[in-house]
C-alpha positions in Angstrom: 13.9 -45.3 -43.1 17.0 -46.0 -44.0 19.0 -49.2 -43.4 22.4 -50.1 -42.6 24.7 -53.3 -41.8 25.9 -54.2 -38.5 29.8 -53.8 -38.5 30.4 -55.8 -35.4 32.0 -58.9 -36.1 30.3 -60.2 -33.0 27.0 -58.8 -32.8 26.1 -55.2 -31.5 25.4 -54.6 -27.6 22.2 -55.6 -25.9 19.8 -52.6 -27.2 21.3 -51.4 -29.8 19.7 -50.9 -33.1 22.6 -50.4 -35.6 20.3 -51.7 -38.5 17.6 -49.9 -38.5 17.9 -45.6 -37.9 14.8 -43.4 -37.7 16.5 -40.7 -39.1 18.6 -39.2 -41.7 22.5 -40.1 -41.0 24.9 -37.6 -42.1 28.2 -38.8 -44.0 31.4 -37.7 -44.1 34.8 -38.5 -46.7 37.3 -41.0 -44.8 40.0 -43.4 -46.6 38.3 -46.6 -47.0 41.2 -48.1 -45.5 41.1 -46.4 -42.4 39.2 -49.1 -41.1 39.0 -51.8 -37.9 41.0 -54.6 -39.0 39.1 -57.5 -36.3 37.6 -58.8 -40.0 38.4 -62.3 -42.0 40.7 -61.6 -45.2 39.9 -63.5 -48.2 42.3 -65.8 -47.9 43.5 -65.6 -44.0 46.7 -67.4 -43.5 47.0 -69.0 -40.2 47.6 -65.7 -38.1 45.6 -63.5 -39.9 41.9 -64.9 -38.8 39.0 -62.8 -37.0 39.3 -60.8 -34.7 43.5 -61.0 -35.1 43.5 -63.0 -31.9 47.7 -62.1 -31.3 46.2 -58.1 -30.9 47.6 -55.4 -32.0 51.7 -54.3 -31.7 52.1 -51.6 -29.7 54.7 -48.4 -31.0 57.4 -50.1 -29.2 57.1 -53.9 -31.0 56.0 -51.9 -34.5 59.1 -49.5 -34.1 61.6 -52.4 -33.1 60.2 -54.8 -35.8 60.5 -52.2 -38.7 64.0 -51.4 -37.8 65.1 -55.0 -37.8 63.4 -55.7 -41.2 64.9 -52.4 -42.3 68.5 -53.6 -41.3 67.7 -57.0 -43.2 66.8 -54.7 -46.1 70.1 -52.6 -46.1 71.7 -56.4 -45.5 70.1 -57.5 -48.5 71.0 -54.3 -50.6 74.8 -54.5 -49.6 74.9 -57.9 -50.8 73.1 -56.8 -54.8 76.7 -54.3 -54.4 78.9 -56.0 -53.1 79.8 -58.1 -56.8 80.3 -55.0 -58.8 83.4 -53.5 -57.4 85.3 -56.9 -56.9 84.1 -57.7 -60.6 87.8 -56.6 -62.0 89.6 -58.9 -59.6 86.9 -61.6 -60.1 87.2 -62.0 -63.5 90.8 -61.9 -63.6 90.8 -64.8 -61.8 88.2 -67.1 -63.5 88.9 -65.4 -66.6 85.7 -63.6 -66.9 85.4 -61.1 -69.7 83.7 -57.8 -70.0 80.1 -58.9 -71.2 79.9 -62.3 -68.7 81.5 -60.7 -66.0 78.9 -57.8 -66.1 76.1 -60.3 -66.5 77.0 -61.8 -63.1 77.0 -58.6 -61.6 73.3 -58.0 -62.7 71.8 -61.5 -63.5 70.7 -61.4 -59.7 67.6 -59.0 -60.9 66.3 -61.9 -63.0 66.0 -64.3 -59.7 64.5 -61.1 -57.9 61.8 -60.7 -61.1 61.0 -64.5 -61.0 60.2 -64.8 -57.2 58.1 -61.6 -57.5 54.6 -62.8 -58.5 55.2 -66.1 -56.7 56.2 -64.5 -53.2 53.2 -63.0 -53.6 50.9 -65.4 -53.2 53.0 -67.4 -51.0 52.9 -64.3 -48.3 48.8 -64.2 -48.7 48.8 -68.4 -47.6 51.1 -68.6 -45.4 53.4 -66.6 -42.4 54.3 -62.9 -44.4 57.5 -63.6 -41.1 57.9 -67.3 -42.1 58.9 -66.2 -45.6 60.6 -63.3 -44.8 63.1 -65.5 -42.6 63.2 -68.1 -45.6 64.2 -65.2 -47.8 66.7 -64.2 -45.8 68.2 -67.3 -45.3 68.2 -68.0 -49.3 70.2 -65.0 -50.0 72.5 -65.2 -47.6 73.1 -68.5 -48.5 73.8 -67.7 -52.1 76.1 -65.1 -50.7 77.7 -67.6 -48.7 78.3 -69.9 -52.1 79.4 -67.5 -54.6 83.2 -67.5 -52.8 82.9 -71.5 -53.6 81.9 -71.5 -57.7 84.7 -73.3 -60.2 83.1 -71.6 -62.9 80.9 -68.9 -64.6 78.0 -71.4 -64.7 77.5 -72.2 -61.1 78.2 -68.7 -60.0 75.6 -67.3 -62.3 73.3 -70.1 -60.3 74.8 -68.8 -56.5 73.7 -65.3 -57.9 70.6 -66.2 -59.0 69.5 -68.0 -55.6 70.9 -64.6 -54.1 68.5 -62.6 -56.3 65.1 -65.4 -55.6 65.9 -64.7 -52.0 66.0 -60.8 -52.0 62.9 -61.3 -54.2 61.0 -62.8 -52.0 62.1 -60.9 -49.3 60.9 -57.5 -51.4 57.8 -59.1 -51.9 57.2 -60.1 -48.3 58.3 -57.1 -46.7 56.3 -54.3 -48.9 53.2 -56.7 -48.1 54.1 -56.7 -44.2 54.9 -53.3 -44.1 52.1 -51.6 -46.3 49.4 -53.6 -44.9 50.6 -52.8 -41.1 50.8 -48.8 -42.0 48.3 -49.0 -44.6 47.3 -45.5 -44.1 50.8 -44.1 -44.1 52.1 -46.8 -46.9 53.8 -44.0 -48.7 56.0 -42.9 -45.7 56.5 -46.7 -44.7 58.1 -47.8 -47.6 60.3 -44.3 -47.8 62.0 -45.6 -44.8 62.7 -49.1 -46.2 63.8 -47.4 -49.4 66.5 -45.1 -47.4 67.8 -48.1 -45.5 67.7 -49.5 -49.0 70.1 -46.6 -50.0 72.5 -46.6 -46.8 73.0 -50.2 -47.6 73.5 -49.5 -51.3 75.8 -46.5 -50.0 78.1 -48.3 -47.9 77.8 -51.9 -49.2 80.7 -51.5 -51.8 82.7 -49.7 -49.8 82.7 -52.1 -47.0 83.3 -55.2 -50.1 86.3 -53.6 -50.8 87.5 -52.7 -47.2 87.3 -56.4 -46.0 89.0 -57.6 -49.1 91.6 -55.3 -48.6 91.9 -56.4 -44.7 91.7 -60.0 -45.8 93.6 -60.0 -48.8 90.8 -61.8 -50.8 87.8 -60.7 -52.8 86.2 -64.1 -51.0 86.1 -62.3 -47.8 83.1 -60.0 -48.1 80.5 -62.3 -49.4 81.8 -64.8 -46.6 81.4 -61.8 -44.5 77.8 -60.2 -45.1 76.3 -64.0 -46.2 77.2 -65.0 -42.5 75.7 -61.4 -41.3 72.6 -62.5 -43.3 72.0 -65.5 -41.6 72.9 -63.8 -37.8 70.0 -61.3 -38.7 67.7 -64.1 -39.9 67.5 -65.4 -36.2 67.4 -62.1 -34.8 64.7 -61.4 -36.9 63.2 -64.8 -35.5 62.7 -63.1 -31.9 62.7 -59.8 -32.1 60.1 -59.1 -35.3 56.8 -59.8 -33.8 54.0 -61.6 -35.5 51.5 -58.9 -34.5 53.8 -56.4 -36.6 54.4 -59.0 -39.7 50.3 -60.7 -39.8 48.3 -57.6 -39.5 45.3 -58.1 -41.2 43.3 -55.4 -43.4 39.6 -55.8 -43.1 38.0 -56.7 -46.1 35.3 -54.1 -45.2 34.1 -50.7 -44.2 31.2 -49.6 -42.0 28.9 -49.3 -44.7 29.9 -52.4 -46.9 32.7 -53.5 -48.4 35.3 -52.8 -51.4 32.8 -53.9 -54.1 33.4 -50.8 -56.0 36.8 -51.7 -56.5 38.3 -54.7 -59.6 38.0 -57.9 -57.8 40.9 -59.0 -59.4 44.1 -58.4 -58.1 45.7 -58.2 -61.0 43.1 -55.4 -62.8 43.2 -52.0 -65.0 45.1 -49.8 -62.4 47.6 -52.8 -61.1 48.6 -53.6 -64.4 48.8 -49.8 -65.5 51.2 -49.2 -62.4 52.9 -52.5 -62.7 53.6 -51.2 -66.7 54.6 -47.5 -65.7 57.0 -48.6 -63.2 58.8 -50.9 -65.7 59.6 -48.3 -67.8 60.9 -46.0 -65.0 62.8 -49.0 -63.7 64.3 -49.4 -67.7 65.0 -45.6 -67.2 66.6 -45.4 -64.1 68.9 -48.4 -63.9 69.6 -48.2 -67.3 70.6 -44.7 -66.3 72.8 -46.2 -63.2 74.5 -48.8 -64.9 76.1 -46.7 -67.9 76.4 -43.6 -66.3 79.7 -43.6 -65.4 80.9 -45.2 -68.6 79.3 -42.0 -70.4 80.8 -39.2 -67.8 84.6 -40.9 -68.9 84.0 -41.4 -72.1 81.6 -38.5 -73.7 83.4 -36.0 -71.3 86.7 -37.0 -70.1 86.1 -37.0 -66.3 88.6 -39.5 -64.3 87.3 -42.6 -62.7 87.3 -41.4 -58.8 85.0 -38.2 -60.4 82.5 -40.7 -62.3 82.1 -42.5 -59.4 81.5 -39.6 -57.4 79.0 -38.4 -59.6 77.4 -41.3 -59.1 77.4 -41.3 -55.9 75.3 -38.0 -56.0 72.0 -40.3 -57.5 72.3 -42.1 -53.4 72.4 -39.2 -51.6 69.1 -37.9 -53.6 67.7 -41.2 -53.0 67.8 -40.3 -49.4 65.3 -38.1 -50.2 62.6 -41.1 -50.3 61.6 -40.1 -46.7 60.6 -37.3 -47.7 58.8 -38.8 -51.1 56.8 -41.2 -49.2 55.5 -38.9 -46.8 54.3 -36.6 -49.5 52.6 -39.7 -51.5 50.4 -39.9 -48.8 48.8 -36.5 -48.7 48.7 -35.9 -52.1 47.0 -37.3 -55.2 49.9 -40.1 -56.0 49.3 -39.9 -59.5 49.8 -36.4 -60.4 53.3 -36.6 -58.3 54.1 -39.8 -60.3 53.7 -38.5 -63.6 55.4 -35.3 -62.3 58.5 -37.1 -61.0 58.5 -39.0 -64.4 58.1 -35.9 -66.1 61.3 -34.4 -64.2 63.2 -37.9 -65.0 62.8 -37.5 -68.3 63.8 -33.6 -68.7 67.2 -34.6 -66.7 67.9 -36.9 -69.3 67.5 -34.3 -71.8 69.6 -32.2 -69.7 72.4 -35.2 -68.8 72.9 -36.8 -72.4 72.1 -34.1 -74.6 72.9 -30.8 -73.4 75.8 -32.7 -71.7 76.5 -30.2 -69.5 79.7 -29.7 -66.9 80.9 -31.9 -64.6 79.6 -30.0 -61.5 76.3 -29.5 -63.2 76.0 -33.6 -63.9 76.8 -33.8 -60.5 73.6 -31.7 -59.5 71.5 -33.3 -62.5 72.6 -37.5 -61.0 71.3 -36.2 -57.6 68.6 -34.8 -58.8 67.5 -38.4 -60.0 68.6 -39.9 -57.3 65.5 -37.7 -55.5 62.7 -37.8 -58.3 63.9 -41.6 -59.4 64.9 -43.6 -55.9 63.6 -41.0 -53.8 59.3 -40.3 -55.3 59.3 -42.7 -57.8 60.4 -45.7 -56.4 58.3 -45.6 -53.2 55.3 -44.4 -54.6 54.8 -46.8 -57.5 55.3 -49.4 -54.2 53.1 -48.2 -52.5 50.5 -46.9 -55.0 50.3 -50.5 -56.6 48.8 -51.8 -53.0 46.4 -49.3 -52.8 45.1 -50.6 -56.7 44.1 -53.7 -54.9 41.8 -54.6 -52.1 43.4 -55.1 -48.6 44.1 -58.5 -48.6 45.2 -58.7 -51.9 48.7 -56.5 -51.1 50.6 -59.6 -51.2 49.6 -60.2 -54.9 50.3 -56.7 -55.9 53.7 -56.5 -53.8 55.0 -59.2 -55.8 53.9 -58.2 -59.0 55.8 -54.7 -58.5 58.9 -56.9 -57.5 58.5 -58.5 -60.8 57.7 -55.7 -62.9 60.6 -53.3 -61.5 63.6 -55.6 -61.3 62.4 -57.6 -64.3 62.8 -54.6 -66.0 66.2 -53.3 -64.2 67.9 -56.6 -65.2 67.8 -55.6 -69.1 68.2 -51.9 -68.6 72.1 -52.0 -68.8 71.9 -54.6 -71.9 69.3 -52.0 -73.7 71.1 -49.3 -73.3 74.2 -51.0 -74.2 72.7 -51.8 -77.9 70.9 -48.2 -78.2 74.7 -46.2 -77.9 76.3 -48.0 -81.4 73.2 -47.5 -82.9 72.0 -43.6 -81.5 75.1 -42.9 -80.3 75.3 -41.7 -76.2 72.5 -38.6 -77.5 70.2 -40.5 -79.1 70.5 -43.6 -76.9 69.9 -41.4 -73.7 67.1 -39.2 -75.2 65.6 -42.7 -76.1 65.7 -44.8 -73.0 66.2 -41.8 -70.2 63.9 -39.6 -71.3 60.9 -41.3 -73.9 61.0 -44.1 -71.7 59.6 -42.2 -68.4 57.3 -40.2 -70.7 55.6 -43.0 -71.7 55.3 -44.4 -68.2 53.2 -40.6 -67.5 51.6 -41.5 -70.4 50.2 -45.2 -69.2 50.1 -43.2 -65.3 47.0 -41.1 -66.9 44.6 -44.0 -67.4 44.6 -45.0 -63.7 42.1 -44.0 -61.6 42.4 -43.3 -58.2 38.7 -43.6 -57.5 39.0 -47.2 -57.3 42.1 -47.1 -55.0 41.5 -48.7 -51.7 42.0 -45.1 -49.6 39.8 -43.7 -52.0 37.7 -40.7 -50.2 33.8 -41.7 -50.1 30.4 -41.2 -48.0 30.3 -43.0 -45.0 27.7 -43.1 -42.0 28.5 -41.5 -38.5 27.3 -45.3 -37.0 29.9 -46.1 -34.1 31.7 -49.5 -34.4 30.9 -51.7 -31.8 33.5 -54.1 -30.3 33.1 -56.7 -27.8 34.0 -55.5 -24.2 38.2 -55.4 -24.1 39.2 -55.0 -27.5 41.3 -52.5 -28.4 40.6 -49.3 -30.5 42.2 -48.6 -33.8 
């Protein structure tokens, strides 16, 4: 005889004998997290309780609240570039040199990498669509204040309350999102990561249009901090709850996640967390000296550097495309093989250094394997090293790992070229870097993920009359 536990939150139907089968049950593979979600989470903040009495979004509230979070999102990336091309006419006024000025236009990535770990736990106790209006509302308001700064001092601080708000809105958002389409994370978090991209896209270009229409770099942060806030209360009625609080059982039909760390922060997490601080050193230290290298190692103009850049967005478009795959493929092997192809374009892109059209192929080529695989997959990947209701935990310490990382990139690489020269310094940071991130990527194991494949009985679930299937 063999023996199994009821699954019904509420008890099985009149006559039926769930717990006790007379005969041999056959199993089959299935993703542990394709799974009912009418359970209690560890920690169920006030919406997220049993049987998730707001029900389930339909495709119509799920596709309208992800494309107003994804707006927010390419809101919230304009405003990280809006600094960098008014950071000549900035500094010129307040008297800014090279090295401070280009610290404001980064030191946002140290608020993002503080928030991290904290938004984290603060979107597993309380409203994931409390704090993502909250977050909103910070940045936008630091946006709104770095017009009003007197000196470098307080408009490092307006910066910095720009970058705790984007933080927690990262942190919030990946949580929201990969717990809602926990079995298509991957593809999920692709879309956020190409409205990411438009908004990094056309975010400078728009900075400098309304400065030019207004005749003052003031105009733009004025412009998208008062956008923010409009799109907070939007995002107050038109993002649903049942989008925002969906809940992740914290079982399956024969158990529950005891195979997997009960520690959020365990072997895999922290292996992920690690590997995707060195690709994030890689890649934006890659981003942020690039077109210092293209001018200076290979006498390109301006307008051609900045066109090669602009090659590394429209591969980043490609994270569509990178998500999806993540999710029916081992995610490991295609995150050491993205890393892998990182690190040979480095070779190919600082020492080879080859022609101008080929660097223009080579920057979108890491725009694709580096925005467009990497960067949604180690997001998403990091959620399934956790148990379901421990996302939160792990989307904030990916926030804090990544950006943490990305704020010193520039400063790193910047000491590695007097030293290496540009060779040695971009064989060093562009291409060891992401090889040792492989490296740390092989000691994870994806049998403990959450979606990991294992035996589980044919027993129907069985609901209480009305509810809705999954």
């Amino acid at each position: 005889m063999m023996s199994h536990p009821n699954t019904s939150s509420s008890g099985s139907a009149p006559g039926t004998a769930a717990s006790s089968v007379k005969h041999a049950v056959p199993t089959y593979p299935e993703p542990m997290d394709a799974i009912s979600m009418d359970a209690i989470p560890a920690s169920p903040a006030p919406s997220r309780v049993k049987n998730n009495p707001e029900g389930m979004a339909t495709n119509l509230i799920a596709a309208v609240s992800l494309g107003v979070l994804a707006i927010t999102f390419m809101l919230n990336a304009m405003d990280r570039q809006v600094f960098a091309p008014l950071m000549t006419t900035i500094a010129k006024e307040y008297g800014f040199n090279l090295q401070t000025g280009g610290l404001l236009a980064t030191v946002f990535t140290l608020g993002m990498a503080v928030a991290g770990i904290p938004a984290g736990f603060l979107v597993e106790r309380f409203s994931r669509k409390a704090v993502l209006l909250v977050s909103i509302a910070i940045y936008s308001l630091g946006t709104l204040a770095t017009p009003l700064a007197t000196s470098w001092g307080d408009m490092a601080v307006y910066r910095i309350i720009s970058g705790l708000g984007e933080g927690m809105q990262a942190a919030a958002l990946f949580a929201a999102v990969g717990a809602f389409f926990h079995h298509r994370r991957g593809l999920a978090l692709g879309i956020l990561g190409f409205a990411f991209g438009l908004g990094a896209t056309f975010g400078p270009g728009l900075g400098i249009m309304f400065a030019g229409q207004f005749g003052t770099w003031r105009a733009p942060f004025t412009i998208f901090g008062l956008l923010g806030l409009v799109l907070a209360v939007t995002a107050m009625f038109t993002v649903s709850r049942k989008f925002t609080e969906q809940a992740i059982s914290t079982t399956g039909v024969e158990g529950s996640y005891d195979y997997m760390p009960a520690k959020a922060y365990n072997r895999n997490s922290l292996a992920i967390a690690a590997a995707s601080g060195c690709g994030a050193l890689a890649l934006y230290g890659f981003l942020g000296l690039y077109p210092t290298f293209l001018t200076t190692q290979l006498g390109v103009s301006t307008g051609e550097s900045a066109l090669a850049l602009s090659f590394v967005g429209v591969g980043g478009l490609a994270g569509l495309l990178g998500g999806w795959i993540g999710d029916r493929i081992n995610q490991r092997i295609l995150l050491i093989v993205s890393l892998a192809v990182m690190a040979v374009l480095g070779v190919l892109i600082y020492v080879v250094q080859a022609t101008f059209a080929w660097q223009c192929v080579f920057a979108c080529l890491m725009g694709v394997f580096g925005t467009g695989v990497f960067f949604p997959n180690t997001n998403s990947v990091i959620q399934r090293a956790v148990r379901p209701h421990q996302v939160g935990r792990a989307a904030g310490l990916f926030v804090t790992c990544y950006y943490g990382s990305a704020a010193f990139s520039g400063l790193l690489f910047a000491a590695l070229v007097p030293q290496f020269g540009w060779q040695g310094a971009g064989l060093l940071q562009v291409t060891v870097l992401p090889l040792a991130a492989a490296a740390i990527m092989l000691i994870v194991q994806t049998s403990l993920f959450n979606n990991a494949a294992r035996g589980r009985p044919l027993i129907p679930v069985i609901r209480p009359k009305g509810e809705p299937h999954d």
